[in-house]
C-alpha positions as CSV (number, residue, x, y, z in Angstrom):
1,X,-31.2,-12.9,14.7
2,X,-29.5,-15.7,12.5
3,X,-25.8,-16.2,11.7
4,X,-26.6,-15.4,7.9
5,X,-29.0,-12.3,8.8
6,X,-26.3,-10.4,11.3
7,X,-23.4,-10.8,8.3
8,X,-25.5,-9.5,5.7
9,X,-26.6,-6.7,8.4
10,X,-23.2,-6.1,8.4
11,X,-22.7,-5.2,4.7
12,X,-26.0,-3.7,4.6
13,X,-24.7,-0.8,7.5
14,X,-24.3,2.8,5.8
15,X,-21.8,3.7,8.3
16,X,-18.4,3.4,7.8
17,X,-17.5,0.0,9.2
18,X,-19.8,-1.3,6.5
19,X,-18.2,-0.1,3.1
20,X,-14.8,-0.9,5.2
21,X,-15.8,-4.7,5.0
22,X,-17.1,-4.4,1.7
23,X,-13.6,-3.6,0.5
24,X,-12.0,-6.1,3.5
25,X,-14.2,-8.8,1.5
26,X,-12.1,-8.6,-1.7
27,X,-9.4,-7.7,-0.2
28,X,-8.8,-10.6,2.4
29,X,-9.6,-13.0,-0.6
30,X,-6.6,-11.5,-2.5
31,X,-4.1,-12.0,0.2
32,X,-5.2,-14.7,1.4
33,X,-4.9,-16.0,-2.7
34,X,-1.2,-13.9,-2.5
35,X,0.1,-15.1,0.8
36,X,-0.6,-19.3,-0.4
37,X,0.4,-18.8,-3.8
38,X,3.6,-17.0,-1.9
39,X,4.3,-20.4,-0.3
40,X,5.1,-21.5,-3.8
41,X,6.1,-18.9,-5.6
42,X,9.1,-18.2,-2.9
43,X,10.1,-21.7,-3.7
44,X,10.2,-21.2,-7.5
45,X,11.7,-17.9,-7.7
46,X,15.6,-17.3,-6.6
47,X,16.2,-14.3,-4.2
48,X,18.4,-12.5,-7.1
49,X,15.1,-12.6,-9.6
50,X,13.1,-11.1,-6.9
51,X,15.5,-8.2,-6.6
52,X,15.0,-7.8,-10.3
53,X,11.7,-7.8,-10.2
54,X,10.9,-5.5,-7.0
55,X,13.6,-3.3,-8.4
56,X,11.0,-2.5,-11.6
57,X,7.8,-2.5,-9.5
58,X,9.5,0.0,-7.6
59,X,10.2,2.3,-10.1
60,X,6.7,1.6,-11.1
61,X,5.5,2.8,-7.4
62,X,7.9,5.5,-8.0
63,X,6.1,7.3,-11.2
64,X,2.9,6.4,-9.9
65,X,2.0,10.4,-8.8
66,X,4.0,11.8,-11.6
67,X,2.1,9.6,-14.3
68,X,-1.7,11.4,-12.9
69,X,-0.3,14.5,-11.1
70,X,-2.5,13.3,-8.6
71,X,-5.5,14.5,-10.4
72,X,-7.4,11.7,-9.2
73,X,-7.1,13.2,-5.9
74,X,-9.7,15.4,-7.2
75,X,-12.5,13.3,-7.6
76,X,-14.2,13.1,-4.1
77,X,-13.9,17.0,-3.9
78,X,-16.8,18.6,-6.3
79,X,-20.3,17.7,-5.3
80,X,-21.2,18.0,-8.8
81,X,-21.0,14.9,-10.0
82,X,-20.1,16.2,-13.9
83,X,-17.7,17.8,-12.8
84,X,-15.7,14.6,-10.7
85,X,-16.6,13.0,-14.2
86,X,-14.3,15.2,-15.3
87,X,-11.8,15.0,-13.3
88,X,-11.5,11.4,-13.9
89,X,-11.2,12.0,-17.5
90,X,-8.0,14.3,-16.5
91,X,-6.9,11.8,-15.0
92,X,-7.0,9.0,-17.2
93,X,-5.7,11.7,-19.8
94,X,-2.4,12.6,-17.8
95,X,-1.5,9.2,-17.4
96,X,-2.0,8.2,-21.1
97,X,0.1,11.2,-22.1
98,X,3.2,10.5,-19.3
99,X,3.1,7.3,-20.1
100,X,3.9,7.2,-23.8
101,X,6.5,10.3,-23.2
102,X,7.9,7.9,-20.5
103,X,7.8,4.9,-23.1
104,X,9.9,7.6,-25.8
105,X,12.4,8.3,-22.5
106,X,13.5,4.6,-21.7
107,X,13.1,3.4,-25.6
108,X,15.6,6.2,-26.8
109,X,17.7,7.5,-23.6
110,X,21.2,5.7,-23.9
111,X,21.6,6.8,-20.1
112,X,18.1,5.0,-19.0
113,X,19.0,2.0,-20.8
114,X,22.9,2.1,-18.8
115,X,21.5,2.6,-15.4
116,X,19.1,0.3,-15.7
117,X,21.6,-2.5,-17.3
118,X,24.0,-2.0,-14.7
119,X,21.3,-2.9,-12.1
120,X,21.2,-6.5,-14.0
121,X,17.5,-4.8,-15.2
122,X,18.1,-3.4,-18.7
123,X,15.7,-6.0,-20.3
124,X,12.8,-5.3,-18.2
125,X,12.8,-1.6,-18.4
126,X,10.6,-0.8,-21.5
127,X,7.9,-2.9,-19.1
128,X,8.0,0.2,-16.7
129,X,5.5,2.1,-19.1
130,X,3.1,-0.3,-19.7
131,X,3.0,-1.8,-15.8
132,X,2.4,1.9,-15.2
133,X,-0.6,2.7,-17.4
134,X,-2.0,-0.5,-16.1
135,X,-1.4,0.4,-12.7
136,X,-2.7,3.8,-12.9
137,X,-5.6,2.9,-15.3
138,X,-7.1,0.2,-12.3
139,X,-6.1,2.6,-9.0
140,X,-8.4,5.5,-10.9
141,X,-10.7,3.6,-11.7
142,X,-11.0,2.4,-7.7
143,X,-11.2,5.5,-7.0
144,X,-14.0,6.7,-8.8
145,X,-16.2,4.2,-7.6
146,X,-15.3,4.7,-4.6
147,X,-16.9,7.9,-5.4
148,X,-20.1,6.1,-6.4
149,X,-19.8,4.0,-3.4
150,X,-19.6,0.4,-5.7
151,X,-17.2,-0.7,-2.8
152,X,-18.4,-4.3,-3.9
153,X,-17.3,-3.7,-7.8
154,X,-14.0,-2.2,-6.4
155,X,-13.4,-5.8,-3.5
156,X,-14.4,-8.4,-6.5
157,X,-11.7,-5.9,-8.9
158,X,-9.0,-7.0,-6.2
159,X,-9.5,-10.3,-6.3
160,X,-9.4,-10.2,-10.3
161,X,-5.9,-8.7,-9.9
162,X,-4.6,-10.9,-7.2
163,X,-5.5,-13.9,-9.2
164,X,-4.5,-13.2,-12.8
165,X,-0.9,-12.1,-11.2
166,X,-0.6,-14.7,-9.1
167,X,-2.2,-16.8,-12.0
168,X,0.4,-15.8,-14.4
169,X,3.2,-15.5,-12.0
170,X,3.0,-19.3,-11.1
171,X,2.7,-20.4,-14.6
172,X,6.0,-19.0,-15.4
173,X,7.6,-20.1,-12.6
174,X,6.8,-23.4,-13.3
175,X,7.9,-23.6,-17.3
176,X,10.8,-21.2,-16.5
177,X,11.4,-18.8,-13.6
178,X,13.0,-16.0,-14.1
179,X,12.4,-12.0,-13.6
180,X,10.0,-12.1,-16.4
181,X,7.3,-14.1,-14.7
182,X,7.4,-11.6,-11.9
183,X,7.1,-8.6,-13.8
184,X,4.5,-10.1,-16.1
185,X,2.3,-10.9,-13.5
186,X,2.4,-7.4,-12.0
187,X,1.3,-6.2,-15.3
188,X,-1.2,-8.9,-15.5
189,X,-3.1,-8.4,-12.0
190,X,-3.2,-5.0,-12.8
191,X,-4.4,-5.0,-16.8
192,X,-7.2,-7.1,-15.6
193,X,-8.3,-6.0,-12.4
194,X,-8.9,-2.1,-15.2
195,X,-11.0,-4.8,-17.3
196,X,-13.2,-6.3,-14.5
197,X,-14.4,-2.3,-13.5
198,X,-14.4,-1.3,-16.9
199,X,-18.4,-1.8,-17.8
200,X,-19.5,-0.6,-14.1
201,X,-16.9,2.5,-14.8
202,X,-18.3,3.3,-17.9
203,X,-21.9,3.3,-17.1
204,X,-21.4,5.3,-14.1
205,X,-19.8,8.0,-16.1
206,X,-22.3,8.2,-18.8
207,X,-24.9,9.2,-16.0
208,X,-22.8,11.6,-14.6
209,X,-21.5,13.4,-17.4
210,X,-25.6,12.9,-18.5
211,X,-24.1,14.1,-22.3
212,X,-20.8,14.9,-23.8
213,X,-17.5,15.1,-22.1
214,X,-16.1,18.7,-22.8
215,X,-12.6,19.8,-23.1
216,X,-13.4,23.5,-21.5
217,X,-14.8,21.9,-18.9
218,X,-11.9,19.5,-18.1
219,X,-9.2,22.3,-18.4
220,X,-11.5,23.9,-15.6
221,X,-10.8,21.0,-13.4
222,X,-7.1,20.7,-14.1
223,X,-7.0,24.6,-13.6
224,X,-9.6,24.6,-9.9
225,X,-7.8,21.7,-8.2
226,X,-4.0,22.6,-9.9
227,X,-2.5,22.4,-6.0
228,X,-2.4,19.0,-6.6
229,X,0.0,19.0,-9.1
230,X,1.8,21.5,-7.5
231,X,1.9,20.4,-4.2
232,X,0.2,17.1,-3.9
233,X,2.2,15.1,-6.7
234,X,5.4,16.4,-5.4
235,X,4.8,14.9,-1.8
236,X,3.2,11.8,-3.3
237,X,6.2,11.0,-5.4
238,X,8.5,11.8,-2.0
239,X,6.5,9.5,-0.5
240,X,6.7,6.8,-3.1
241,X,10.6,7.6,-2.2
242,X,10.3,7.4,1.3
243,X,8.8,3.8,0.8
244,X,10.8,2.4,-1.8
245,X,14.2,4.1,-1.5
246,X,15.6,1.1,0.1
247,X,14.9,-1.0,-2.6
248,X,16.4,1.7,-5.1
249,X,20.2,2.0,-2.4
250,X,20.7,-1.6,-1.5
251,X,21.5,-2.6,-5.1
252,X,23.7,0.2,-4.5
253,X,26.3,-1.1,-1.8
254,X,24.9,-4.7,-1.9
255,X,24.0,-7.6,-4.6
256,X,20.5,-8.3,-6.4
257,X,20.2,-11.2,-3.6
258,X,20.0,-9.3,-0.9
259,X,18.1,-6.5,-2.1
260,X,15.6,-9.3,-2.8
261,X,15.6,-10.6,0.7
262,X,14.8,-7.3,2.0
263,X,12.4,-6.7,-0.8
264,X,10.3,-10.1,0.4
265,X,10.4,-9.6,4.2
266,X,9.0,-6.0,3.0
267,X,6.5,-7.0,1.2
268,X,5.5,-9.6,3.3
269,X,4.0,-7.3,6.0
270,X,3.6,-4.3,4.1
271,X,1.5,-5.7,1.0
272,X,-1.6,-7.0,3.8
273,X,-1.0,-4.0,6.1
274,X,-0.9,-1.8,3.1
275,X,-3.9,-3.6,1.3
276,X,-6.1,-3.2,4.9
277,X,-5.1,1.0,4.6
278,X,-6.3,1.0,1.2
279,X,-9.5,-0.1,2.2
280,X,-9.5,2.0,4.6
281,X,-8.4,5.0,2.8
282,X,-11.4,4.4,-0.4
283,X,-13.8,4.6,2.4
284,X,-12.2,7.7,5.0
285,X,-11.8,10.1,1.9
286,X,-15.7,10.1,1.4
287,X,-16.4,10.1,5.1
288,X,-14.0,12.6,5.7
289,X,-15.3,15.3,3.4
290,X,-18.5,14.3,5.0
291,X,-17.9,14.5,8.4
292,X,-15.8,18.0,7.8
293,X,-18.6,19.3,6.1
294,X,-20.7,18.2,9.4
295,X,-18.1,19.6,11.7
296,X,-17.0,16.6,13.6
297,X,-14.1,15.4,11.7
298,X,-12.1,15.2,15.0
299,X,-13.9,12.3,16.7
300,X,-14.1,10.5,12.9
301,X,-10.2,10.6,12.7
302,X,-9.6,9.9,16.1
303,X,-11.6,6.8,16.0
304,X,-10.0,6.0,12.6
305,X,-6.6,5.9,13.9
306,X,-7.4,3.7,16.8
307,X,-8.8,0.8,14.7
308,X,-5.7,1.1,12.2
309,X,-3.7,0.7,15.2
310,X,-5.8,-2.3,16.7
311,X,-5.2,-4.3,13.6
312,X,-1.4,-3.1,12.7
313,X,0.1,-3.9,15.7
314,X,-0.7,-7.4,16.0
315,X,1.1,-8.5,12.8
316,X,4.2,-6.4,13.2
317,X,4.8,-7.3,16.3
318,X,4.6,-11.2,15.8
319,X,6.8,-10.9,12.9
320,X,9.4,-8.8,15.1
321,X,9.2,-11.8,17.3
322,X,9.0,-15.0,15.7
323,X,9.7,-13.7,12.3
324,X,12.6,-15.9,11.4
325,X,10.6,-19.3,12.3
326,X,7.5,-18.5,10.4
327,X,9.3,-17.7,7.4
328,X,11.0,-21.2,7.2
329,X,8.2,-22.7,7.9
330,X,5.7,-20.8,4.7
331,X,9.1,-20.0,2.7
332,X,12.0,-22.2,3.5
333,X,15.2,-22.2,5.3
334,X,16.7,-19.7,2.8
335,X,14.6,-17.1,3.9
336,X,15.0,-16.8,7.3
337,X,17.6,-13.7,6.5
338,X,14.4,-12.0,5.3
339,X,12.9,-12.3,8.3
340,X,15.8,-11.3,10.3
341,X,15.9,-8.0,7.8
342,X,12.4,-7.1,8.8
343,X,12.6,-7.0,12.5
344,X,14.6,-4.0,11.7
345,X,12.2,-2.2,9.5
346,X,8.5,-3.3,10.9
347,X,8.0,-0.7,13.2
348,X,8.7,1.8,10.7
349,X,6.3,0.1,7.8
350,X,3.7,-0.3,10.9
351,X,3.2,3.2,11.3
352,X,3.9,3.9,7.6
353,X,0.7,2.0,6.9
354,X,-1.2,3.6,9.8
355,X,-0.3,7.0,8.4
356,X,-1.2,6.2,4.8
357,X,-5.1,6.6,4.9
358,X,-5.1,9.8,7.4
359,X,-3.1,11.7,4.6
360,X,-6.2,12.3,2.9
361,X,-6.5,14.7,5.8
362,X,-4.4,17.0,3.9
363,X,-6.4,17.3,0.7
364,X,-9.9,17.5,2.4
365,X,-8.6,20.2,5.0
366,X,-6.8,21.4,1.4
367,X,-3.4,21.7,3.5
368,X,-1.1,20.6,0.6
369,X,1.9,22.9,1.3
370,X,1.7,21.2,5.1
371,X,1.8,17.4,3.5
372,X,4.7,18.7,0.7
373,X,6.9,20.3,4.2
374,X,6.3,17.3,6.0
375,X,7.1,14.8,3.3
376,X,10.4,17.0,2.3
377,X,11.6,16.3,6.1
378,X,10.5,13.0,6.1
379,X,12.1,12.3,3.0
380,X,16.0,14.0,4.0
381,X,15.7,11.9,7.1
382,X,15.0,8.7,4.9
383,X,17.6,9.2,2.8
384,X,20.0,10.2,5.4
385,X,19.6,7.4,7.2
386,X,20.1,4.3,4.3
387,X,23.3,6.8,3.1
388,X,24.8,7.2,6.5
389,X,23.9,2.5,7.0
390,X,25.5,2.1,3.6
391,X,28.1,3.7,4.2
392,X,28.8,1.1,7.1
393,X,29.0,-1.9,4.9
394,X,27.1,-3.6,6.7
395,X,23.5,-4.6,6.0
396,X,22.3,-4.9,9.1
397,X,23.6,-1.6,10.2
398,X,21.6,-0.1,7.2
399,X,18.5,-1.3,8.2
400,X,18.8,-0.4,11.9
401,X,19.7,3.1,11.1
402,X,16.4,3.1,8.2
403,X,14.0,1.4,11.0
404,X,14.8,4.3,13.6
405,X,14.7,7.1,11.2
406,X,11.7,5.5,9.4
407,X,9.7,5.0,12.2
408,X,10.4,8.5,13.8
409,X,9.7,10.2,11.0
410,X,6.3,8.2,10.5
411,X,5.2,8.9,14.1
412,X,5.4,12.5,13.8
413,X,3.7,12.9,10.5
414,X,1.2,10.9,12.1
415,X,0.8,13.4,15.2
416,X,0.9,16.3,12.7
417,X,-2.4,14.4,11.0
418,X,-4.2,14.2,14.1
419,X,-3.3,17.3,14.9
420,X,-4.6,19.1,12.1
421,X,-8.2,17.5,12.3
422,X,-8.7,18.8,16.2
423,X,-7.7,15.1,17.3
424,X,-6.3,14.7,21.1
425,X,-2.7,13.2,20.1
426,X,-2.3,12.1,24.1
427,X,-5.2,9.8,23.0
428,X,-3.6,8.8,20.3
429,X,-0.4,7.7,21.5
430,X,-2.7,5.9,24.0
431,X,-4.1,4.0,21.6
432,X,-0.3,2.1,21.1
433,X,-0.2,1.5,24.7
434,X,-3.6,0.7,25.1
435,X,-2.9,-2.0,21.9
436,X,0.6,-3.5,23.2
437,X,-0.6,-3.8,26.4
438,X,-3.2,-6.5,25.4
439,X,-0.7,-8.1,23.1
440,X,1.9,-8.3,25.7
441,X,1.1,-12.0,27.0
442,X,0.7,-13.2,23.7
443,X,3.9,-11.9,22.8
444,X,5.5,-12.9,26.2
445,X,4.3,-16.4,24.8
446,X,5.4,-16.4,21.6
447,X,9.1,-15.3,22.3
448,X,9.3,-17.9,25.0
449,X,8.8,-20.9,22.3
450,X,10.7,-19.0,19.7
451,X,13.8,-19.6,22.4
452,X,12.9,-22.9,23.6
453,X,11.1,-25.1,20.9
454,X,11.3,-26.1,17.4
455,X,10.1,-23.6,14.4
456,X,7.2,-25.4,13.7
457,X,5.7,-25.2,17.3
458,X,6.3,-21.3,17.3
459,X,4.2,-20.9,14.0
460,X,1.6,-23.2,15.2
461,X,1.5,-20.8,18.5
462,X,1.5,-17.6,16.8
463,X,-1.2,-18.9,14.3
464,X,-3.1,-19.9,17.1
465,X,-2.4,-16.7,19.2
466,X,-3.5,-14.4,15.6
467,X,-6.8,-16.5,15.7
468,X,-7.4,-15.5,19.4
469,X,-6.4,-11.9,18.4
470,X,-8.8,-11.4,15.8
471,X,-11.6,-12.8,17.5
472,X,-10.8,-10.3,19.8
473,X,-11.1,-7.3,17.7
474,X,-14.0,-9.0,16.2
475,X,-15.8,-9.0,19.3
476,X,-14.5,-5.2,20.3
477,X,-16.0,-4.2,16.8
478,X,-19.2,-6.2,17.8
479,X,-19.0,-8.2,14.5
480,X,-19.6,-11.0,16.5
């Protein structure tokens, strides 16, 4: 068999290492568009506007489950397919109708418009709406055809949005930086990545609904699958919190500047990690329900779970490394504190990541109270932990009290997932050891040149060493 014929083999697969790299198509071409334009943009753009900006897309993150309810949550669930129609209508309907009252809230509340001014942000704020309809508008539309299974619609959509932010992003930067560019962009990427599914999402619903929507029918949705709301949305928006609180208490005890440099270093292993669980998660919500219905969700998760690991653990744990050398190297010298923030924190968005896609585990076993006790505890010890650091003065401190809190927390609700699907955890926690173990030399490596030779050498190495890596798990996935 040719090259050509085993990758197109590979795409052609029903199983679920197939859609997988449908969505890993589109969404390595995205960060790999994000990550170069970052090389610039991070050159353009001053620590204190990314503060500003994050500060909003937070806030953005933040509302995210309160805009839908989580309604979208709903769509894999009814084997009808009118009726997920249906559900994506009350969807798209609940956000439209939060998002205006939310427009109302921040254009008329003196007290939205003070918090938000004192945070340096008060001119960007009547952007949170409209980044959130977008926002909402293109993640529900992934979702439904994920449903449909257009996983190739859904990878060409990401690279739509990480082009047209980027796109618009470096265009500002370039006539006049500021926080506007950034925030623009975010709106842009997202506005028309909604566009590019539009057609496919339209025509897909028109067969499904095969006539008329109806209103009766929709309220019979929102009432059937109303633990979402109750119970779904709640830990959803906890665990926007969980993620983003950090972002939301720096500016609290520190300056724009440094929130900013935390923000980057953040984003900078959680944006690929988190874009590789979104793939992951479009595909293991369908295969889930599936392979529940079949009886042998157990082995499904388990074997999920070891993958995510495989292909976490390597770039968290190069960054914890060598961290400070690569990012003068891509970023400049100016961001090496970035770097040194993250080695704090990447353990904690490693196995943040990891557990992101195995929470639909909680809406396909319908175990909603479970994921809203969880996320409560997982949220006081968050919080806890960035009150107790900030109360130290020191950033530093902050973070290391986050990073072990964070990553405990994480690990457990991770356990508790694996737990609930019949999953052996021993074998799970195995599947870290298994992982670091085969890192170890490469990472041995790596620190050695980190202490002994110039930054440019350690990239070189750790590129090189990543290379090897992923040639590895290509070859363990027999891709190649």
């Amino acid at each position: 068999m040719s090259l050509k014929e085993r990758i197109l083999a590979l795409f052609e697969d029903s199983t679920f290492r197939a859609p997988v790299l449908k969505l890993l198509s589109g969404t390595g071409a995205a960060f790999v568009i994000a990550y170069l334009a970052n090389i610039v943009l991070m050159r353009l753009y001053s620590d204190e506007f990314w503060g500003v900006a994050d500060y909003i897309v937070t806030w953005v993150s933040i509302l995210a489950p309160l805009s839908s309810l989580r309604y979208e949550d709903a769509l894999m669930l009814p084997e009808d397919r009118r009726k997920s129609a249906h559900a994506y209508l009350l969807a798209i309907g609940t956000v439209l109708l939060s998002t205006f009252a939310i427009l109302i809230l921040v254009s008329f509340s003196s007290v939205a418009s003070d918090f938000f001014a004192e945070k340096e942000a008060g001119r960007w704020v009547l952007i949170i709406p409209l980044a959130l309809l977008a926002n909402r508008t293109a993640k529900i539309s992934e979702m439904w055809l994920s449903r449909q299974e257009s996983f190739g619609h859904i990878s060409a959509a990401q690279v739509v949005q990480s082009g047209s932010m980027v796109g618009v992003r470096m265009s500002a930067g370039l006539a006049s930086p500021g926080p506007g560019g950034l925030v623009w962009g975010f709106v842009a990427g997202f506005a028309c990545s909604a566009l590019s599914m539009s057609r496919r999402v339209f025509s897909t619903l028109k067969d499904s609904l095969s006539g008329k929507p109806s209103l009766g029918e929709i309220r019979q949705m929102a009432s059937r699958y109303r633990r979402f709301p109750l119970f779904t949305m709640p830990a959803a928006l906890l665990g926007a919190l969980i993620t983003r609180l950090p972002i939301l208490t720096i500016p609290e005890y520190f300056d724009m500047g440094t929130a900013g440099q935390f923000s980057r270093g953040f984003n900078i292993l959680f944006v690929p990690l988190s874009l590789l669980g979104a793939a992951v998660a479009q595909v293991f919500y369908v295969r889930a329900v599936e392979s529940n219905r079949a009886g042998n969700l157990a082995p499904f998760a388990s074997d999920v779970h070891s993958r995510l690991v495989l292909m976490a653990l390597l770039p968290t744990a190069v960054l914890m490394v060598a961290g400070p050398d690569i990012f003068q190297i891509m970023f400049g010298e100016s961001w090496r504190t970035s770097a040194e923030y993250l080695r704090y924190v990447a353990p904690w968005i490693m196995f943040s990541v990891i557990a992101s896609p195995l929470t639909r585990l909680f809406d396909v076993l319908e175990r909603q109270r479970l994921e809203l006790s969880v996320t409560i505890a997982m949220f006081i010890v968050i919080l806890g932990s960035l009150l107790l650091g900030g109360r130290t003065g020191e950033m530093k401190m902050l973070l290391l009290y986050l990073g072990i809190g964070g990553a405990t927390v994480r690990f457990v609700q991770i356990a508790v997932l694996l737990r609930i699907a019949g999953s052996d955890i021993r074998s799970g926690v195995g599947s870290y050891l298994k992982t670091a173990l085969g890192l170890s030399p490469l990472l041995l490596a790596l620190w050695f040149v980190s202490n002994s030779m110039s930054s440019l050498v350690t990239f070189l190495v750790a590129g090189a060493g990543t290379a090897l890596y992923i040639l590895f798990i290509a070859r363990s996935e027999k891709l190649i």
